[in-house]
N, C-alpha and C positions, 0 to 999 in steps of 0.2 A: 423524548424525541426519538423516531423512528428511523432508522436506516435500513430500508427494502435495499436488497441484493440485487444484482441483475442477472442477465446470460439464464434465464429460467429456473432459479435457483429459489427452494422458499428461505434459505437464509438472510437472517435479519441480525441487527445490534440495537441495543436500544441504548441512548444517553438519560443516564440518570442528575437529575439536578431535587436537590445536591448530592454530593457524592455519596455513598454509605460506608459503612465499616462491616468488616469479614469480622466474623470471629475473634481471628487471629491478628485484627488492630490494622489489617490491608484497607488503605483506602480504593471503593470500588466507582470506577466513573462509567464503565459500559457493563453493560448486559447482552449476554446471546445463550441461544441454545445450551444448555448443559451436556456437556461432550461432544460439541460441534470442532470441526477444524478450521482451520480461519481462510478466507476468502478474499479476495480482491474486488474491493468496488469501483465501479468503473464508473465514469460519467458520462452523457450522451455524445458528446466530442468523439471521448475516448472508443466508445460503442463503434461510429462510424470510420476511422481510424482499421479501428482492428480487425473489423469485417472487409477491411480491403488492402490485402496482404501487397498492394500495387503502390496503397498510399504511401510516403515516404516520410510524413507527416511526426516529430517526434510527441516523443511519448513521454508527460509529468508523471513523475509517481513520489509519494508524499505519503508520512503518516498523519493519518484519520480522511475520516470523512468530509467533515468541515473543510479541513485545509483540499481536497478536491474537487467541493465545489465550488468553494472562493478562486481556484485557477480556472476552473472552467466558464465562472462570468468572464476574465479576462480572455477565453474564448480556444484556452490553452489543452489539448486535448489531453486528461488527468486520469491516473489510478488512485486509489486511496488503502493504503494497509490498515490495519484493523489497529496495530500496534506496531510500531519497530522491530518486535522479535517475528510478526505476522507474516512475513516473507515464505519462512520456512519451513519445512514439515517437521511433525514433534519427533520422529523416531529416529531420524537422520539428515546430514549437511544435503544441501537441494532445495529448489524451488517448489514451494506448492503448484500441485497440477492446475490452476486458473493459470500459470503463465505460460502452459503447454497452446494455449489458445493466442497466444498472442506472435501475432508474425515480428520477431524481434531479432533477425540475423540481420546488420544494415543499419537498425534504427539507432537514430538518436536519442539514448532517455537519458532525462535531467531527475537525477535524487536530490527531490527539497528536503534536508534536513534542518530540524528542529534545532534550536538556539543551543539546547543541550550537548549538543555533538562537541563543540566547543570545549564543556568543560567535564561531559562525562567521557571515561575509559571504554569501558562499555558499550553503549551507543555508539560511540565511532570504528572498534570492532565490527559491528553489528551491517554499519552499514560497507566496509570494507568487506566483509564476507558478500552481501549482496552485490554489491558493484563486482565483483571477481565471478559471482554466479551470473548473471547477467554476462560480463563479457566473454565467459566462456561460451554464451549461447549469442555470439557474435553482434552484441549490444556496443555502441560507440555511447560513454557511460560520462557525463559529467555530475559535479557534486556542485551544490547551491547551499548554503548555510544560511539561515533564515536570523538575522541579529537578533 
């Protein structure tokens, strides 16, 4: 399965079924570019939203794809990270620049996390660092836990 990017981007992921094995015994579920940085995908909701910095409309942001387009049948304007650790750039704590585009000083985003938050250390880390990045760039930040 294919996930085209958007905002003009030839960035893609691909889902692999079924998963494969890395060398090194990694189970691998997506595919992308080889040295690519990871992206925000956004859904057509979401598109609309973000191109009008006037909308007040909040903002889903959720790991994967899937889980962005399943919010946006319910008509919920959605990002999707690539990954849980996807948020942020490899070299340093900060947002990757796709959330430079996003008029987020005001808005309401809801972080759907994963059932995992619950009971991983990690993961909930992960998304405590993003919720404190986001409110630093004056985001009013709820958290959603998916049972």
């Amino acid at each position: 399965m294919v996930f085209s990017y958007n905002h003009g981007s030839d960035f893609y992921r691909l889902k692999v079924f079924p998963s494969i094995k890395s060398r090194t015994r990694h189970k691998i579920k997506y595919l992308q570019p080889a040295g690519s940085e990871p992206h925000l995908y956004w859904t057509k909701q979401a598109e609309k939203i973000l191109n009008d910095s006037y909308d007040p409309s909040p903002l889903w942001v959720c790991e994967g794809e899937k889980k962005a387009l399943r919010l946006a049948q319910e008509r919920l304007p959605s990002i999707g990270v690539g990954d849980v650790y996807c948020w942020k750039r490899k070299d340093r704590m900060g947002l990757i620049s796709d959330f430079d585009e996003i008029p987020i000083k005001g808005r309401e985003v809801y972080l759907v996390a994963d059932s995992d938050f619950s009971t991983n250390d990690n993961v909930r880390l992960v998304y405590y660092r993003l919720s404190s990045e986001l409110m630093a760039r004056g985001a009013i930040v709820y958290l959603i836990v998916i049972p």
